[in-house]
C-alpha positions in Angstrom: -12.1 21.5 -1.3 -12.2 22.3 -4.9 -8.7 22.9 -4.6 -7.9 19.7 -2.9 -9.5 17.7 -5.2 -7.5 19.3 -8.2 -4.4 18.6 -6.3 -5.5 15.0 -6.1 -6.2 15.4 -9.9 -2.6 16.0 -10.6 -1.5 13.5 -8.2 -3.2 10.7 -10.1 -1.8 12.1 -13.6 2.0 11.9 -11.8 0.5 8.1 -10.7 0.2 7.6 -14.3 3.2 8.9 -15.9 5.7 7.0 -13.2 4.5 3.4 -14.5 7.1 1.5 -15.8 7.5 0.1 -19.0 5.7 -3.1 -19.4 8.0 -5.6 -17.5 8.4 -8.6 -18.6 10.4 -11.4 -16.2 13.6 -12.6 -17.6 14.0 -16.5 -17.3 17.4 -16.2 -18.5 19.0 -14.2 -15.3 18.5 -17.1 -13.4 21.6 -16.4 -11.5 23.8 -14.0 -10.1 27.5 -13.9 -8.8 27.5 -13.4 -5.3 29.9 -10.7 -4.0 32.5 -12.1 -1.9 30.4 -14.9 -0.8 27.2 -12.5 0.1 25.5 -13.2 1.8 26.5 -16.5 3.9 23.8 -16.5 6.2 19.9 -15.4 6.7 18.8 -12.2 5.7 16.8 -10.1 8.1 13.3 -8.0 6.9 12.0 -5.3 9.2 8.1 -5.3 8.6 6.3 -2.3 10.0 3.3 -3.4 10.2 1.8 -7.0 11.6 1.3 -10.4 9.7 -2.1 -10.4 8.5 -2.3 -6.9 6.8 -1.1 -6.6 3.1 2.2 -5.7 4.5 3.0 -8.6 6.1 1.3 -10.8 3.4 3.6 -9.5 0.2 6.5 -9.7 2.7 5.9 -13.1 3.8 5.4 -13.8 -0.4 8.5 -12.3 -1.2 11.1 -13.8 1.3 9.9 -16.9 -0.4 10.3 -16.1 -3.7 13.8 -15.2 -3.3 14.3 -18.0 -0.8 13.3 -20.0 -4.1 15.2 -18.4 -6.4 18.8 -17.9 -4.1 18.2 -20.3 -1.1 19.1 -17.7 1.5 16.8 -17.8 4.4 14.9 -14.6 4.9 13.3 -13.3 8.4 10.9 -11.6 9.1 10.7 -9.1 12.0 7.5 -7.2 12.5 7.7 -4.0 14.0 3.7 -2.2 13.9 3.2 0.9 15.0 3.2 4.6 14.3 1.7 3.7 11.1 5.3 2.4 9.7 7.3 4.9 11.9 8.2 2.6 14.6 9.7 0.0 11.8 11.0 2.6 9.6 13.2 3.7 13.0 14.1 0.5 13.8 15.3 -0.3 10.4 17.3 3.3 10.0 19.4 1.9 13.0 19.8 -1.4 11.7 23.6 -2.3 10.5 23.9 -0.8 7.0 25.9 -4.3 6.1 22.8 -5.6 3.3 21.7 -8.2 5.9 19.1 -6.0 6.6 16.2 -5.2 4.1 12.9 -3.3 4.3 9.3 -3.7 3.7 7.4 -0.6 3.3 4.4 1.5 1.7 3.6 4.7 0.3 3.4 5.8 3.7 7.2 6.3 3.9 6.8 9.0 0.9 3.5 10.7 2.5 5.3 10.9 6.0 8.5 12.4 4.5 6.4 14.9 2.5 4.5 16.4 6.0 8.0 16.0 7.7 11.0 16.1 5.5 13.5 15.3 9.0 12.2 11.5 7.9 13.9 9.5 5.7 13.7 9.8 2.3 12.4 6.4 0.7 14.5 8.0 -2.6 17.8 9.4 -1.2 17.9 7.2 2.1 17.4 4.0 0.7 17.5 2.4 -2.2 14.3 1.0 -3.4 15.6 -3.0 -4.2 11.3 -3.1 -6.5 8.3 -1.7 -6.0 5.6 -4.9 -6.5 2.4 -4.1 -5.9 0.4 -0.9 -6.7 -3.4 -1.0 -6.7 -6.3 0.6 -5.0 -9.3 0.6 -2.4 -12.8 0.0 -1.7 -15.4 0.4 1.1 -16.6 -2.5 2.6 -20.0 -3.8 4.5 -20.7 -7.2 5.6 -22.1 -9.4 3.1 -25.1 -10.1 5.9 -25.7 -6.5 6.5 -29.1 -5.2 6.1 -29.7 -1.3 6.9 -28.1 -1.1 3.6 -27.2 -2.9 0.8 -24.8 -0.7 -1.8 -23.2 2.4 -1.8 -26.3 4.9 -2.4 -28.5 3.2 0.5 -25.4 3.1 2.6 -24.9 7.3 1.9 -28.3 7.5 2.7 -28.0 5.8 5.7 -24.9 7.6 7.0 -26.3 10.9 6.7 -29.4 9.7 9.2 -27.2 8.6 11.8 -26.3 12.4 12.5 -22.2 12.3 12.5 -22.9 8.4 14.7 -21.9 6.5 11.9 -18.5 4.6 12.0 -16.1 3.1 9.3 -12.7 1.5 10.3 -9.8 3.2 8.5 -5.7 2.6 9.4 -4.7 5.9 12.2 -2.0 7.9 10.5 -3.6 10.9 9.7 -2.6 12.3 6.2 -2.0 8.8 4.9 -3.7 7.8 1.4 -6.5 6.4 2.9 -7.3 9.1 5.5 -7.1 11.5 2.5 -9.1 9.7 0.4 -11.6 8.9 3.0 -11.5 13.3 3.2 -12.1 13.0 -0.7 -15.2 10.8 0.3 -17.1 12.6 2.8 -16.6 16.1 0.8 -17.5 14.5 -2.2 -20.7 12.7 -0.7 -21.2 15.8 1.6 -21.8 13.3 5.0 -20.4 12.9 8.4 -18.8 9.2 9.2 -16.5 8.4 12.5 -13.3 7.3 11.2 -12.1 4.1 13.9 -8.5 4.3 14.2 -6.8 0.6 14.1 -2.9 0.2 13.1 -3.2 -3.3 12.4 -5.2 -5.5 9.8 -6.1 -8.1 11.8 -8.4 -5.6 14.4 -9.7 -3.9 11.7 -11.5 -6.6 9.5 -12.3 -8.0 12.8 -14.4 -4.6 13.7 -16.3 -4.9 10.7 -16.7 -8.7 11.1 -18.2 -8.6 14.8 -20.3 -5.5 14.0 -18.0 -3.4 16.0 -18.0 -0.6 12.8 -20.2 -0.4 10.0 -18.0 0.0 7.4 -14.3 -1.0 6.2 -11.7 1.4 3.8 -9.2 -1.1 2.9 -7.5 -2.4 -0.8 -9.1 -5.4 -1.8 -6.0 -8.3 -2.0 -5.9 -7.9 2.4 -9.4 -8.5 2.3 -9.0 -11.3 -0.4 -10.3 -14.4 2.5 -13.1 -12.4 3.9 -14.2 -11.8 0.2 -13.7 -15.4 -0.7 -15.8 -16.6 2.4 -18.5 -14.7 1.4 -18.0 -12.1 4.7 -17.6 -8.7 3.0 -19.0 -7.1 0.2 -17.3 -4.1 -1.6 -19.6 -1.3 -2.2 -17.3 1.3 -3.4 -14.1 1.2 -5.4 -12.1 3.7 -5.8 -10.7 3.8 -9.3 -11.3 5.3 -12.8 -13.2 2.5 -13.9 -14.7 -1.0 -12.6 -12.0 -3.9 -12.5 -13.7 -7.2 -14.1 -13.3 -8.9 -10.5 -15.9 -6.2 -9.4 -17.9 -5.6 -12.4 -20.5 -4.9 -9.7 -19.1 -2.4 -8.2 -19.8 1.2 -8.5 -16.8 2.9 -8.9 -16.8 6.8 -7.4 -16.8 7.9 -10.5 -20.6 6.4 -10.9 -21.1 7.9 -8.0 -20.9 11.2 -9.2 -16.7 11.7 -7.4 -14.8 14.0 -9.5 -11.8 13.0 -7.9 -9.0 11.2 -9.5 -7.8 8.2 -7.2 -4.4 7.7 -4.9 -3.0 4.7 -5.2 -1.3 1.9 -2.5 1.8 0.7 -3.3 4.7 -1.4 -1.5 8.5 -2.4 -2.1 11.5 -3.3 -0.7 14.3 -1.2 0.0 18.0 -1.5 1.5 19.7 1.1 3.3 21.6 3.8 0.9 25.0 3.1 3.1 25.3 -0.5 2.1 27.9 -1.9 0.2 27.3 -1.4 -3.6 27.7 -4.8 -5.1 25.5 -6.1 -2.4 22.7 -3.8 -3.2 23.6 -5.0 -6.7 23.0 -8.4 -5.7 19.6 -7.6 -3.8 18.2 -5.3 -6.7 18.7 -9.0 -8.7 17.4 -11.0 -5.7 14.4 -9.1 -5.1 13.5 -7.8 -8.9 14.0 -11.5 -10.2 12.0 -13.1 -7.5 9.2 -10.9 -8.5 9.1 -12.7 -11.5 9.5 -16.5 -9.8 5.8 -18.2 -10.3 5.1 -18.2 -6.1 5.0 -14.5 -6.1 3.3 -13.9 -9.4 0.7 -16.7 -8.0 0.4 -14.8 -5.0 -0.3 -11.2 -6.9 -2.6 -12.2 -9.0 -4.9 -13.9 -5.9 -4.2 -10.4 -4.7 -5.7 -8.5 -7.3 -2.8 -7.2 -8.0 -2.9 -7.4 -11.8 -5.4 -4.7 -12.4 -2.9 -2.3 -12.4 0.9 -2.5 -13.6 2.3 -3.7 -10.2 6.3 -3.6 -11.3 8.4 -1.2 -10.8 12.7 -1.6 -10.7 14.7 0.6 -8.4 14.8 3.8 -11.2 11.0 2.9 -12.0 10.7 3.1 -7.6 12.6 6.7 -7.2 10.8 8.2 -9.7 7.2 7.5 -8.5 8.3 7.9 -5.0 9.7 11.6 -5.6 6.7 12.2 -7.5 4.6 11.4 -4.5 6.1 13.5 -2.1 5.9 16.1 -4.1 2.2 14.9 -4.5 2.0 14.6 -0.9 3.1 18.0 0.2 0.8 19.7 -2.4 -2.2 17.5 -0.8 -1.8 18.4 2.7 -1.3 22.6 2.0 -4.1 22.9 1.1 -5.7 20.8 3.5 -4.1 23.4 5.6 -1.6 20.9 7.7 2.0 22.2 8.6 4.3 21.0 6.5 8.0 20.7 7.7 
């Protein structure tokens, strides 16, 4: 594992060196011509994963900001499943016209890096911003007893003899599946790992008791938080973010791993026209800045860490994680393509 977690090490360095610039949000381009009257009607957004995950929340945020900001409608068309795959297919046979855009994570990069017959989130599209990158936590409920915080809750899990459960997303070799590797090793315990491949059945395992503990990134969890339902116990991150100044970070708890991050964008096929794309990469990069969707990431958490990136700023972290990626999972021994 020590090897592992020095790959992880220089995963996180590649993290830091693809940040952007600090962005700031230009007022003044306001406005855009529209290329030959594009687009005259809706604009559609594949979604691979379900409504109530962080997927479908920043997409719902972000048709509205540029519905604010252009007036074209935008709809959204969930496809969950395969941990992205099934909405990453669908989209790939999708008209190439720019009347078709794309929601998607890191998961795009980490599943082209095992299998490089996927597309390419850097050569096969065109990433229109990357606005959100941040990074997880374990979670208990707030009413939970047998422990309280992460050491009583490692202490726990090692009595339960391997019985123990937390619910985690079911694409193996994703971030949080590898982390969750980074975890166990680190902590040297045994914890069942639920499979679920949307939010919504996966905070609602921890609610009703079903598992005993959640991996997720704080801004999906952001109501259950707010209601006073879950408690974070662990974040994973260099240091502890002033909304969880309680929180031990793994560092505290003696991790010497550096931390992956979670990050989504929005992408249009490579094929479409070019002064469409050009029109989108203004749509989409300007409606980051319009005050709905920088309301909505900062109730998110998503502030904590720079969260902007432009379509350059996008290819460059992206190739850097694939090449993260495939250097992860060879020496977790998996076969990569």
């Amino acid at each position: 594992m020590n090897k592992l977690l020095g790959t992880a090490a220089f995963a996180a360095a590649m993290f830091a060196t693809s940040n952007a610039s600090a962005f700031e949000c230009k007022r003044s381009e306001a406005s855009f011509d529209k290329p030959d009257g594009f687009p005259e009607r809706a604009l559609t957004m594949i979604v691979p994963y379900g409504p109530a995950g962080g997927s479908g929340q920043v997409a719902a945020a972000m048709a509205e900001a540029v519905t604010e900001l252009t007036g074209i409608p935008i709809n959204r068309d969930h496809k969950p499943g395969g941990s992205g795959t099934v909405g990453m297919t669908a989209y790939m046979a999708a008209p190439a016209d720019g009347y078709n855009v794309l929601e998607h994570i890191d998961d795009a990069s980490s599943a082209h890096a095992l299998d490089s017959s996927l597309p390419n989130p850097a050569e096969d599209l065109i990433p229109l911003v990357i606005s959100q990158v941040t990074f997880s936590q374990v979670y208990i409920r707030s009413n939970e007893t047998r422990f309280t915080d992460w050491p009583s809750f490692v202490e726990w899990v090692k009595a339960q003899d391997g019985k123990a459960t937390i619910a985690n997303v079911s694409k193996e070799g994703s971030m949080e599946r590898v982390t969750m590797g980074f975890i166990t090793d680190a902590a040297d315990m045994k914890i069942q790992q639920i499979s679920f491949d949307k939010g919504a059945p996966r905070y609602g395992a921890l609610l009703g008791g079903q598992v005993d503990a959640l991996f997720e990134q704080p801004g999906d969890v952001r109501n259950f938080l707010d209601a006073g339902q879950f408690k974070p116990i662990l974040t994973i991150f260099d240091e502890r973010p002033e909304a969880f100044a309680d929180t031990m970070t793994h560092r505290e708890a003696g991790m010497d791993f550096e931390p992956l991050l979670r990050f989504r964008g929005f992408y249009v096929h490579a094929d479409a026209p070019a002064d469409r794309v050009e029109w989108l990469q203004w749509a989409f990069q300007r409606g980051y800045c319009e005050d709905s969707y920088q309301a909505y990431n900062e109730s998110k958490f998503m502030t904590v860490i720079d969260s902007y990136r432009d379509t350059d700023g996008a290819k460059d972290l992206i190739t850097r994680s694939v090449a993260q990626y495939r250097d992860v999972y060879k020496a977790m021994g998996l076969e990569v393509k």
